[in-house]
C-alpha positions in Angstrom: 248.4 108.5 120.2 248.5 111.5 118.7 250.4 110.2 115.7 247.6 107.6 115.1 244.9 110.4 114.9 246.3 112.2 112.7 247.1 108.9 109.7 243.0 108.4 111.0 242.1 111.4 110.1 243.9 111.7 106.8 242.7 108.1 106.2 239.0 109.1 107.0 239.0 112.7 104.5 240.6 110.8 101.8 238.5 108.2 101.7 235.2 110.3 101.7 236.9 111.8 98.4 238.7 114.7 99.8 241.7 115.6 97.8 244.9 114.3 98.8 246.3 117.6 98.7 244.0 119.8 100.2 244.2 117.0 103.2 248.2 117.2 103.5 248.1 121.0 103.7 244.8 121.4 106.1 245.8 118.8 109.1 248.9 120.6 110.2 247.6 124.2 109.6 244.7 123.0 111.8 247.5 121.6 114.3 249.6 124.7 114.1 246.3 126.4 114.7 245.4 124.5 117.9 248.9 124.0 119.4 250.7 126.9 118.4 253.5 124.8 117.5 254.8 126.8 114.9 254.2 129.7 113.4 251.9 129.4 110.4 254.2 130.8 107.8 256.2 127.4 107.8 253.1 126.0 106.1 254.3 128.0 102.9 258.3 127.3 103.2 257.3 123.6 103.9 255.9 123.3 100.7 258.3 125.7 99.0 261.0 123.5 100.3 259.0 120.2 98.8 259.2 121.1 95.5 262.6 123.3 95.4 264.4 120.1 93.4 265.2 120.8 89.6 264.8 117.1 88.2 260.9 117.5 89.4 260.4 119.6 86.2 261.0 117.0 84.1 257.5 115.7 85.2 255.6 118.1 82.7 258.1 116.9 79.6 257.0 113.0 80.6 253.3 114.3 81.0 253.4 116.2 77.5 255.2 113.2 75.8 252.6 110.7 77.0 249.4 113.0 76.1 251.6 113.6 72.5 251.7 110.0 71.9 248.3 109.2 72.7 247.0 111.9 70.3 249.5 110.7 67.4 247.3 107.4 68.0 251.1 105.9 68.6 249.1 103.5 70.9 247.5 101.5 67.7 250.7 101.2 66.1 252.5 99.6 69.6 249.3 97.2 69.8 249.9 95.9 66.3 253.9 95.7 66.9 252.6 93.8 70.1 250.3 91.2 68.4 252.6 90.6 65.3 255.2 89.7 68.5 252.7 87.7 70.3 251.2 85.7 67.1 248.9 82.8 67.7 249.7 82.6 71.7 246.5 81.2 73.6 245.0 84.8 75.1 246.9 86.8 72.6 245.0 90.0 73.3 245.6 89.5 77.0 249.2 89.0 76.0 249.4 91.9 73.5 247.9 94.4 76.6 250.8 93.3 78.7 253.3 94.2 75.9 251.7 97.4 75.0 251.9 98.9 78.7 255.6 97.5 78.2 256.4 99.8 75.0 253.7 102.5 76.6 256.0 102.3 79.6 258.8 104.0 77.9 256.7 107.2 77.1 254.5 108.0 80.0 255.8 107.2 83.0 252.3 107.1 85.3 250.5 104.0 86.4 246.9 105.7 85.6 247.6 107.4 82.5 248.5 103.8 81.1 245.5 102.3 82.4 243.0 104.9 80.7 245.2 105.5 77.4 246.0 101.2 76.7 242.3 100.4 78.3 240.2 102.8 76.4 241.9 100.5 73.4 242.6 97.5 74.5 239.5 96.8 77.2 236.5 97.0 74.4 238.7 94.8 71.9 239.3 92.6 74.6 235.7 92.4 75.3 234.5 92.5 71.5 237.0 89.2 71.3 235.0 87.5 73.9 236.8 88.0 77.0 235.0 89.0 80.2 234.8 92.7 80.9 236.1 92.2 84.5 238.8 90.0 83.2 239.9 92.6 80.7 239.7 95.5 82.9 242.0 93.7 85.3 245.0 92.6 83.2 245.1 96.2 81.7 244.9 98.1 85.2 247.4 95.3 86.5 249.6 96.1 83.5 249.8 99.3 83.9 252.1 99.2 87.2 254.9 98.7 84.5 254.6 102.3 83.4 255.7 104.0 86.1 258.3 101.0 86.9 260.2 101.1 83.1 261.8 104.4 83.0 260.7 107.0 82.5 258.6 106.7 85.6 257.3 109.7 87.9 257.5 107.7 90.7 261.2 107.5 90.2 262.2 111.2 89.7 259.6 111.8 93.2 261.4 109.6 95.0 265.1 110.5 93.9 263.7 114.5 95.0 262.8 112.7 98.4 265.2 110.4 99.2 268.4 112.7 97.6 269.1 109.2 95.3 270.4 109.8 91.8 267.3 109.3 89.1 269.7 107.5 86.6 270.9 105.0 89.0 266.8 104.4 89.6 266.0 104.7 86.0 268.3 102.1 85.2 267.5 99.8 88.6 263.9 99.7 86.9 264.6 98.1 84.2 264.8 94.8 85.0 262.2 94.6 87.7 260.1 96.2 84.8 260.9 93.4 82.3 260.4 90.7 85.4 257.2 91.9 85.3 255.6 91.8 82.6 257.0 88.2 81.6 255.3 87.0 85.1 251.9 88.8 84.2 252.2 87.1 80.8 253.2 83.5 82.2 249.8 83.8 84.4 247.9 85.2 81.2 249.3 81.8 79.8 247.6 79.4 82.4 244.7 81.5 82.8 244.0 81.7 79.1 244.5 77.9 78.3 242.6 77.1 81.5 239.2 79.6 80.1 240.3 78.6 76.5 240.5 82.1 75.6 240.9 83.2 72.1 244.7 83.4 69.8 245.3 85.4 67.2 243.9 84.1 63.2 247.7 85.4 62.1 250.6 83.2 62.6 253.7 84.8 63.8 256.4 85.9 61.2 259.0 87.8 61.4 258.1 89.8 58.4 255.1 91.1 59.8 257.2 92.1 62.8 259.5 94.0 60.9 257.1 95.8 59.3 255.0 96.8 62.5 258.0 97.6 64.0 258.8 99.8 60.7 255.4 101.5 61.3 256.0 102.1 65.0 260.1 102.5 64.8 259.3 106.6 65.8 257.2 105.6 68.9 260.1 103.0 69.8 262.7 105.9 69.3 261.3 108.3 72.1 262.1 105.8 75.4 265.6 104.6 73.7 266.4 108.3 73.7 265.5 109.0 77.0 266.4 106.3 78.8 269.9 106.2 76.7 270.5 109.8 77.5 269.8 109.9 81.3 271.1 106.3 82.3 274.5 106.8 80.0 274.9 110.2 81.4 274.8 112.2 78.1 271.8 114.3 79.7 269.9 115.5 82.8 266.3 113.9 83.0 264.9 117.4 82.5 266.5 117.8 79.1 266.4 114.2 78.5 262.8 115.0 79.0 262.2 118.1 77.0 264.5 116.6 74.1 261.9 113.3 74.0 258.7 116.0 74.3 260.0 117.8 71.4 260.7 114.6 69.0 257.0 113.2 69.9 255.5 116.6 69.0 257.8 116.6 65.5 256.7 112.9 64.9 252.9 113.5 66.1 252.9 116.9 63.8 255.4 115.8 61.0 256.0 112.1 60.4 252.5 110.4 61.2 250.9 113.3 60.7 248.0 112.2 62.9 247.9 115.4 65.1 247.3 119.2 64.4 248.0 122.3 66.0 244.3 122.3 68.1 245.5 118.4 69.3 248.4 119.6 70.4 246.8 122.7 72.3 244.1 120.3 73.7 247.7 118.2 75.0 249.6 120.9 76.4 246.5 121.8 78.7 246.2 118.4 79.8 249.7 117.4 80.3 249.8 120.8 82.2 247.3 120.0 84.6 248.1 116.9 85.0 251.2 118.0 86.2 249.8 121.0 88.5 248.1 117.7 90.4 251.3 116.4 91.3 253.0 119.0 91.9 250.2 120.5 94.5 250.5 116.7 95.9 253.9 117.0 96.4 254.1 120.6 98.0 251.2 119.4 100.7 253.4 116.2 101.2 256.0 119.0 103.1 254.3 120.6 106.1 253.0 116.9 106.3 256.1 115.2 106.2 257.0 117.9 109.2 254.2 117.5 111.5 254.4 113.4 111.3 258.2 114.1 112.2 257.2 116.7 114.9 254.9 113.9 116.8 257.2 111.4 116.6 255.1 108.9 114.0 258.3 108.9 112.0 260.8 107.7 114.3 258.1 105.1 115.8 257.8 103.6 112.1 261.5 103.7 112.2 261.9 101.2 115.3 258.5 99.1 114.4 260.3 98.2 111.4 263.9 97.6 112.5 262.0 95.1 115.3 261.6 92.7 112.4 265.3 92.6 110.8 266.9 89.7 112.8 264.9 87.8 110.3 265.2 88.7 106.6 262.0 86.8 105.5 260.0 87.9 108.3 261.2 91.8 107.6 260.8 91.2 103.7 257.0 90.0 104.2 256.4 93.0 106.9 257.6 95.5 104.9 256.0 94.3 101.4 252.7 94.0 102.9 252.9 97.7 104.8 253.7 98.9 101.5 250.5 97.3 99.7 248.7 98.0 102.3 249.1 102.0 102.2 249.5 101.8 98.5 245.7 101.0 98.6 244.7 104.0 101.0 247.0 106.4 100.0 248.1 108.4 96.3 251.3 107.3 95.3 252.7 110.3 95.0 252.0 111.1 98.8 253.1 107.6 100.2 256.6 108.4 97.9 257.3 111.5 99.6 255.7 111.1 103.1 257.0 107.8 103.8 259.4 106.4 101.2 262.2 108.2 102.8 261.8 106.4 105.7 261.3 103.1 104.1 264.7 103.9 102.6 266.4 104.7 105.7 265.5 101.3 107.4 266.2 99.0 104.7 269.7 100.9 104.5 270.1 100.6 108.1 269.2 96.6 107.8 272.2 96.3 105.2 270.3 97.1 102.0 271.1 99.8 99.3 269.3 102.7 98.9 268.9 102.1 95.2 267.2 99.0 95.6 265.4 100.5 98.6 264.2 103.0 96.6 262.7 100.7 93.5 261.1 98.5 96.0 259.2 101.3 97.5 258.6 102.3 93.9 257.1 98.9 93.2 255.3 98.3 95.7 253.2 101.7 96.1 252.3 101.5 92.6 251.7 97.6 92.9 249.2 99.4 95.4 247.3 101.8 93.6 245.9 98.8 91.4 245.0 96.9 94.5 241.6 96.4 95.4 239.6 98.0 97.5 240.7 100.9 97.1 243.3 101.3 94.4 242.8 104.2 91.9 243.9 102.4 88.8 242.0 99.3 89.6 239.1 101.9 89.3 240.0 103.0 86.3 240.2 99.9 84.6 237.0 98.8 86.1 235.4 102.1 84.9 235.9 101.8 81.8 235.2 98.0 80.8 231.8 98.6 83.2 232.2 95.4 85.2 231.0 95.4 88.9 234.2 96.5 91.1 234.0 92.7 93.2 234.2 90.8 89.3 237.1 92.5 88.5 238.6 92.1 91.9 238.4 88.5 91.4 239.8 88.4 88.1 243.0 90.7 89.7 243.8 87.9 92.6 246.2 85.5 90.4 247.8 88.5 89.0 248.2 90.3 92.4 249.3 87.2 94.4 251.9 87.0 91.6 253.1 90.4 92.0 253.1 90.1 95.7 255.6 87.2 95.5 257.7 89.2 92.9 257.5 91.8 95.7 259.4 89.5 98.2 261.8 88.5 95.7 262.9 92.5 94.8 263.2 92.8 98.4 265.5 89.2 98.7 267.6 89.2 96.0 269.4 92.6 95.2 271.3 91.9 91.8 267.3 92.2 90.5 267.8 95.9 91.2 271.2 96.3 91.9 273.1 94.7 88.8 272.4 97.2 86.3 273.0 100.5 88.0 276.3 99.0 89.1 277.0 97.8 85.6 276.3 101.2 84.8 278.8 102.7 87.4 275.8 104.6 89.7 277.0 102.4 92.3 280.2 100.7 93.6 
């Protein structure tokens, strides 16, 4: 009962716009407070002890590198490499948005920065071109789910400080779930464009005009084939794989494209920097919470509700999948990662799955749920800035999230999705 309360309470505060981290911290101080359950200081060394994990520092460097690439205008140069790829496809914008969160993927690493740095592009094009604004805001907030999926993701590196999994053996378990899907969102662009007769692109496709795009972006392209090369094939830690790939976008931003200046890249630093301060306070708060949900029991309780369901794969796959979307809709991604991914972990591994592939379907799914309406934070976003009515774009996000949904199931069902890379790789036997 009392665990109940408490996920009510925190469900309530959130959603009347409290800050998810404020809300972690406050509801066990005001437990501690009214039980005398422990003394307050372990509020402090709880969230001491959160954050007390090196690889989290490599958050800033992804932060930096995405807010670097973004004010380099690297983004127009992936969106032409992405419509020279795409040609004359039926919904080739809507195509081209899917392809540039796939490039975008490889520098930022965060579901929401994708959705405001590709939308703020790609949403009034979209609509200039003739597509509906709730149409457009939905594939580009759908999209976006790939950033944090393709490494580098912050999801990932979260996780890996949570559940104690190695972040290269999740880097390179993302890949191909990553890949998956963006070609599914494109296959339902496909029906969904020939069925509205959307436009396609005046330029026929030629591989000339893809060399030479890719020419003009080959820098951009550089910075996720570094750092995904240097963590996955164990030349480098993620935090100097991350600071190595911050310091080659600031030289191309400053030096080679020459589309930045010294006052950008001030303007950058602060944001990446606060950005990062977000989730960092996120994750702290996630501690003392984390403790109390263990202290009442509600940890152990999910634990057994969830095993109840393994004597049938199918039945357990759709349970757990929809649990996940469900919570990714209420809750920040970042707090769902901590508070409850763990646990996620440790019941799929005790009903015979890997923890890698525990850990990226966790991944998946949370971020599948901050896109999901009603309440997802990127679906927001999108909506925001294409200024369509939150129900039309809802609507034009069903086909897509059914889709992803299905995908879901099919992460959880067939392991060599997740599993056949990292054990190419050697992160698993």
């Amino acid at each position: 009962m009392e665990s109940i309360l408490l996920l009510t309470f925190l469900v309530v505060l959130v959603l009347l716009g409290a800050p998810v981290g404020f809300t972690l911290i406050l509801l066990p101080t005001v437990y501690i407070l009214i039980t005398d359950a422990a003394p307050l200081i372990l509020i402090p060394g709880q969230m001491f002890s959160a954050i007390d994990f090196v690889p989290l520092t490599a958050i800033p460097f992804f932060m930096l590198t995405g807010e670097l690439m973004t004010s380099a205008t690297i983004t127009d140069r992936l969106v032409e490499l992405s419509q020279r790829i795409i040609g004359r496809m039926r919904g080739s914008m809507a195509q081209a948005n899917v392809l540039v969160s796939m490039f975008f993927a490889g520098m930022n690493g965060s579901v929401v920065a994708d959705t405001a740095t590709v939308g703020s592009l790609m949403i009034p094009a979209m609509k200039r071109a003739g597509y509906p604004a709730a149409f457009s805001a939905g594939i580009t907030a759908v999209s976006a789910t790939i950033g944090g999926i393709i490494p580098p993701s912050i999801a990932m590196i979260i996780l890996a400080n949570a559940g104690g999994i190695s972040v290269g053996a999740l880097f390179a378990g993302g890949i191909i779930p990553g890949i998956m899907i963006g070609g599914l969102l494109m296959m339902v662009n496909y029906f969904i464009a020939r069925k509205n007769n959307f436009e396609r692109s005046e330029e026929p496709f030629s591989w000339g005009a893809i060399g030479h795009a890719g020419l003009r972006a080959s820098f951009a392209l550089l910075i996720p084939i570094v750092l995904v090369g240097s963590v996955v094939g164990g030349i480098a830690g993620v935090v100097e794989a991350g600071a190595l790939t911050a310091t080659i976008a600031l030289f191309v931003g400053l030096f080679i494209y020459r589309a930045i200046t010294w006052t950008n890249c001030k303007g950058a630093f602060i944001r990446a920097f606060r950005n990062s301060a977000t989730v960092f306070i996120i994750i702290a708060a996630a501690g003392p919470f984390s403790w109390l949900l263990t202290s009442l029991g509600a940890i152990k309780e999910l634990e057994e509700w969830l095993l109840g369901f393994t004597h049938d794969p199918i039945l357990f796959a759709l349970v757990l999948v929809t649990f996940i979307y469900i919570l990714g809709m209420i809750m920040d991604s970042a707090a769902n990662i901590i508070v409850v991914g763990p646990v996620l972990i440790e019941v799929m591994v005790k009903a015979g799955y890997p923890d890698v592939q525990a850990a990226l379907i966790c991944v998946v799914g949370f971020l599948i749920g901050t896109v999901t309406p009603p309440l997802g934070v990127g679906y927001f976003t999108g909506a925001a800035i294409a200024k369509a009515s939150l129900e039309s774009v809802a609507l034009a996000m069903l086909p897509y999230l059914v889709a992803l949904f299905l995908m879901l199931l099919m992460l959880v069902l067939i392991p060599d999705f997740t599993m056949w890379l990292p054990a190419l790789m050697g992160f698993v036997s």
